[in-house]
C-alpha positions in Angstrom: 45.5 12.2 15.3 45.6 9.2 12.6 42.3 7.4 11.9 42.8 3.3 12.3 40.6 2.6 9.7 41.7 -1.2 9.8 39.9 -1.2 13.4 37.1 0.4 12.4 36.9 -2.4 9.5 37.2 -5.2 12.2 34.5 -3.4 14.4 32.0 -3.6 12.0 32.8 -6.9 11.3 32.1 -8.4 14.9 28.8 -6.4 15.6 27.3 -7.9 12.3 28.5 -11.3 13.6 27.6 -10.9 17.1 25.0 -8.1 17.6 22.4 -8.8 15.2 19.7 -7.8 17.3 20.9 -3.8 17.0 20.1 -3.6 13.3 16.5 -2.8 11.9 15.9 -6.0 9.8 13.2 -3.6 7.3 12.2 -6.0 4.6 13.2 -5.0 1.3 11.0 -3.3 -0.7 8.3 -3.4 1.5 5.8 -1.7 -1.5 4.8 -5.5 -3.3 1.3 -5.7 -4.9 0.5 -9.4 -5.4 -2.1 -9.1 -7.8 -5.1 -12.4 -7.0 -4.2 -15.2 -9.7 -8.6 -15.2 -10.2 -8.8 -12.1 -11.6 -6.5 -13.2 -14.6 -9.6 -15.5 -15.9 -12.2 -12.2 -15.9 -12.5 -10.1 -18.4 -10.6 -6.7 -19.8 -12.4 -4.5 -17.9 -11.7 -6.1 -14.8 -7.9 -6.3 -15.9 -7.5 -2.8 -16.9 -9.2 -1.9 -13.8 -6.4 -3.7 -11.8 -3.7 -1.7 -13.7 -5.3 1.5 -12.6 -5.3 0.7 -8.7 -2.1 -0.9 -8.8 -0.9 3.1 -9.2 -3.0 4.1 -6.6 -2.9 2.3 -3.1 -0.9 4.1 -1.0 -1.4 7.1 0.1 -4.2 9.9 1.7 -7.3 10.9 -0.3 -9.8 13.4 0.6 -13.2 12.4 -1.7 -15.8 15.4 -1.6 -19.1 15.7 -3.2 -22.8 16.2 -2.3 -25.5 13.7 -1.5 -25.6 11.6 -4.0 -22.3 12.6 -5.9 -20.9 8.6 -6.0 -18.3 9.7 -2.8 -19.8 6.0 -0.5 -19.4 4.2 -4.0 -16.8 5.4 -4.8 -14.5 4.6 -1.5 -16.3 1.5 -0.7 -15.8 -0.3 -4.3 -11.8 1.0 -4.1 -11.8 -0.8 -0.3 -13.3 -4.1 -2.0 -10.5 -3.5 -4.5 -7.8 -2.9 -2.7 -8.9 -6.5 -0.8 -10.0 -8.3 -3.7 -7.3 -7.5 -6.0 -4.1 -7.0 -3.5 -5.0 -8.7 -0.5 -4.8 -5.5 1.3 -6.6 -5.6 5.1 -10.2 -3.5 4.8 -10.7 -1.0 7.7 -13.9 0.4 8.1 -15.1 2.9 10.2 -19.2 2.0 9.4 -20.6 -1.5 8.6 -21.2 -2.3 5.2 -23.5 -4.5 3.8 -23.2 -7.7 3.2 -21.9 -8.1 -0.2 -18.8 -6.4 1.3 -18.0 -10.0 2.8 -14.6 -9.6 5.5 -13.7 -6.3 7.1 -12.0 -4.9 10.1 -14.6 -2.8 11.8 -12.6 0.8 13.5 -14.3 3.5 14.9 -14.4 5.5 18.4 -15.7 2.4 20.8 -12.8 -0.5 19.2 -10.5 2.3 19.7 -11.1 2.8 23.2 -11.5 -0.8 23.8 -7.2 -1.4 22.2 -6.4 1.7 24.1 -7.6 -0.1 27.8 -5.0 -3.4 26.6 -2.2 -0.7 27.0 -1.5 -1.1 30.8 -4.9 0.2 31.7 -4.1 3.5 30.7 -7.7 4.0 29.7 -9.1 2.3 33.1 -6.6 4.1 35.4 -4.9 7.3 35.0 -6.9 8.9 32.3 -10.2 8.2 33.6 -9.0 9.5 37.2 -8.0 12.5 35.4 -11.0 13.0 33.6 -12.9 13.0 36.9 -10.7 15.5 38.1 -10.4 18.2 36.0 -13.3 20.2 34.5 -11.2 21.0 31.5 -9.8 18.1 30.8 -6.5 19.7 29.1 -4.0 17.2 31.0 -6.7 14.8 29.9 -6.3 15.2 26.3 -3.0 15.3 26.9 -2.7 12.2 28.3 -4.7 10.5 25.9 -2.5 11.8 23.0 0.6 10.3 24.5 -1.7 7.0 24.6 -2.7 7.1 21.3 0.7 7.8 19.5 2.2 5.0 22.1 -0.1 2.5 21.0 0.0 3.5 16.8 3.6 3.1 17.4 3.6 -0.4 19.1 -0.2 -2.3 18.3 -1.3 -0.5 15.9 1.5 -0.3 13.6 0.7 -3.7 12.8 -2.4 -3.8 12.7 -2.7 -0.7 9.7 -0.1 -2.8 8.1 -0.8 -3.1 4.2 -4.4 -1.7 4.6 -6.8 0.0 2.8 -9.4 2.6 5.3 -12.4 4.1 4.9 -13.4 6.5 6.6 -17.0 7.2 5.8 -17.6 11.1 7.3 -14.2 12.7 8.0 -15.4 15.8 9.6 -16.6 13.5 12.5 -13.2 13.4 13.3 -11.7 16.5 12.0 -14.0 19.3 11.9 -12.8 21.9 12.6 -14.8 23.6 15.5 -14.1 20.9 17.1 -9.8 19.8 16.9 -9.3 18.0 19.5 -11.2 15.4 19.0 -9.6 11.9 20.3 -9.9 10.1 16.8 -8.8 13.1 15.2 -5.6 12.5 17.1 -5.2 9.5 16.3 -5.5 9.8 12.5 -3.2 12.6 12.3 -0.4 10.2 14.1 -1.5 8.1 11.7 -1.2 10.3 8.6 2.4 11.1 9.3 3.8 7.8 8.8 1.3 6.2 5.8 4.5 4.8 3.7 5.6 3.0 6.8 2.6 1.5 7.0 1.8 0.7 3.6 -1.8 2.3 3.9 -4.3 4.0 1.3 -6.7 6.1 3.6 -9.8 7.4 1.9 -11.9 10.2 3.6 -15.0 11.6 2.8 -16.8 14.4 3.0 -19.3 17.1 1.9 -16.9 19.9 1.4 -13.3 20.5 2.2 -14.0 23.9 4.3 -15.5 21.8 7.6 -12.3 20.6 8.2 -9.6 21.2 10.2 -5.9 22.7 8.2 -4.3 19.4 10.0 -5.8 17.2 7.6 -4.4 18.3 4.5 -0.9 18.4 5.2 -0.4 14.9 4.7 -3.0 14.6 1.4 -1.8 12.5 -1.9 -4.8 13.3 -3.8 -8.3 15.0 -3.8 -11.4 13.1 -5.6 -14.3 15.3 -6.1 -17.2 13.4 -7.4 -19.8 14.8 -9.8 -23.4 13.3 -10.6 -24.4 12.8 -13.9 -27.8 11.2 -13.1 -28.9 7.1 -13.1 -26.3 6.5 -11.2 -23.2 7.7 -13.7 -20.8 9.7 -11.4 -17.4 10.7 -12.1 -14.3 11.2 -9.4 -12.1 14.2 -10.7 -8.6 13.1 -8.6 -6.2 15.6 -8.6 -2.8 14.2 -7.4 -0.8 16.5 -4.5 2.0 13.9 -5.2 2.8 11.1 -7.0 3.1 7.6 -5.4 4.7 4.4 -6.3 7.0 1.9 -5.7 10.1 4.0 -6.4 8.6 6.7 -3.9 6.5 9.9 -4.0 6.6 13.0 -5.3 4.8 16.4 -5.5 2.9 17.1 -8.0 0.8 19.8 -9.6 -0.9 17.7 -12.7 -4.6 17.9 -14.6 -6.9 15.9 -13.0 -8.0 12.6 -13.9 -11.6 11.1 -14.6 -12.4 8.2 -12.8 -16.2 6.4 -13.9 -18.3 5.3 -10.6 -21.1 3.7 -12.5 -23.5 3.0 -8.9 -25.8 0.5 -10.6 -24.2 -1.5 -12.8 -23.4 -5.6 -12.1 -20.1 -6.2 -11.5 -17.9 -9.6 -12.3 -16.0 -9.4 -9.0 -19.2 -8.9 -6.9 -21.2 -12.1 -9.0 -23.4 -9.4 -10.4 -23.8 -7.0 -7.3 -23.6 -3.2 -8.1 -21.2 -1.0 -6.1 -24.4 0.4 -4.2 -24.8 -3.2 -2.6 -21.4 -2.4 -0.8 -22.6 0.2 1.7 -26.0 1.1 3.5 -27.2 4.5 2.1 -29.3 5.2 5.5 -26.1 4.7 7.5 -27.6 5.1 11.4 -23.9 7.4 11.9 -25.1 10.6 10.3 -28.2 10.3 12.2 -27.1 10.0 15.7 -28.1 12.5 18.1 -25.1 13.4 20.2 -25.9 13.5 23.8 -25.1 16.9 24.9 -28.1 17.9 22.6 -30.7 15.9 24.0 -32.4 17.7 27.3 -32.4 16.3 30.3 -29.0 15.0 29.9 
């Protein structure tokens, strides 16, 4: 059987001309930093500072480190970077304090609330399920199939060229307790970071709370180390190489990052990188529920 090649030539021909709704327009190169024009009348500091994060806003970071260490200063100032410098979108899932300036507040209620917009899934079959069954296997089930539905439709654009916080990661990924809806959620989310265009910082206390899921997907580990008045260092360690050309594994040294807490900054008119975030954050003291008697 001979191959008419010369047909084939003309078939691709009319389906560009006349079916241009079957081909993925993707944008190309869809990694662009557009660095703010203001920061080009600050000083060196602030300019050498720019080249740093321009080699590291993509990606998934797990930032440990005890109380105190620098971790809230250290993911809150690279947030205010990532939207002062590159006009990336600021996802928090805790509010910050006013300094900060605009964010887009994310956590287990503003979830829910985009979840019931998707054909009342939420309102209707899930919540009928949930009275039903003690379990609640199909449950979970059914709000997995929700979540990964909407990440793929809403909420693709609205992680688009972002930058997220997320201020205690074992809420949503310790591992007693995997199933947790957030935690399913993120993971979704996790998998497809370079479509996205997302840098996802995550901190925590120590690694070893958290569920095995969560490092799959990891670009780099920050563990930040006290030095006292407020000098802390981040030690990143990079599971793989990101930038524009792609990303690949790597097994390199670590590098030493300065979190100096205290000290004014130009970009904040004098503000300190503790200004961004409340250190008595109400979140680590809530008492769930199921703990309190009587309930």
């Amino acid at each position: 059987m001979s191959v008419d090649f010369d047909k084939i030539k003309e078939m691709d021909k009319i389906w560009r001309e006349e079916k241009p709704e079957a081909f993925d327009a993707s944008p190309d190169g869809m990694w662009k930093d557009e660095i703010n024009p203001d920061i080009y009348n600050m000083s060196s500091d602030v300019l050498d500072d720019v080249s740093y994060w321009k080699n590291h806003q993509r990606g998934i970071w797990l930032v440990t480190g005890g109380v105190g260490s620098g971790k809230s200063a250290l993911i809150y100032s690279a947030a205010f970077k990532g939207k002062f410098y590159f006009g990336r979108k600021p996802i928090l899932d805790t509010r910050p304090a006013e300094p900060f300036g605009y964010y887009h507040l994310f956590n287990q209620q503003t979830y829910i609330k985009m979840l019931e917009q998707m054909n009342g899934v939420i309102e209707g079959e899930l919540n009928a399920e949930l009275k039903r069954t003690k379990n609640g296997e199909k449950a979970s089930s059914l709000l997995e199939q929700a979540t990964h539905e909407w990440l793929q439709t809403e909420g693709e654009s609205y992680f688009q060229h972002s930058v997220m916080v997320l201020d205690e990661l074992k809420r949503y990924h310790d591992k007693r307790r995997p199933h947790n809806p957030m935690g399913l959620l993120l993971s979704d989310l996790y998998v497809i970071w370079r479509h996205l265009d997302i840098l996802v910082l995550g901190a925590t206390t120590d690694r070893d709370y958290l569920d095995l899921r969560v490092f799959k997907e990891l670009t780099a580990e920050a563990r930040c180390v006290s030095w006292g008045s407020g000098n802390c260092w981040a030690y990143i360690h990079k599971v793989k190489s990101v930038s524009t050309k792609g990303v690949v594994e790597v097994d390199s040294v670590p590098q030493y990052y300065p979190v100096n807490v205290f000290t004014p900054r130009e970009i904040l008119d004098g503000k300190a990188w503790k200004d961004l975030y409340n250190t008595t954050n109400l979140i680590s003291m809530k008492v769930p529920k199921s703990m309190k008697r009587g309930e």
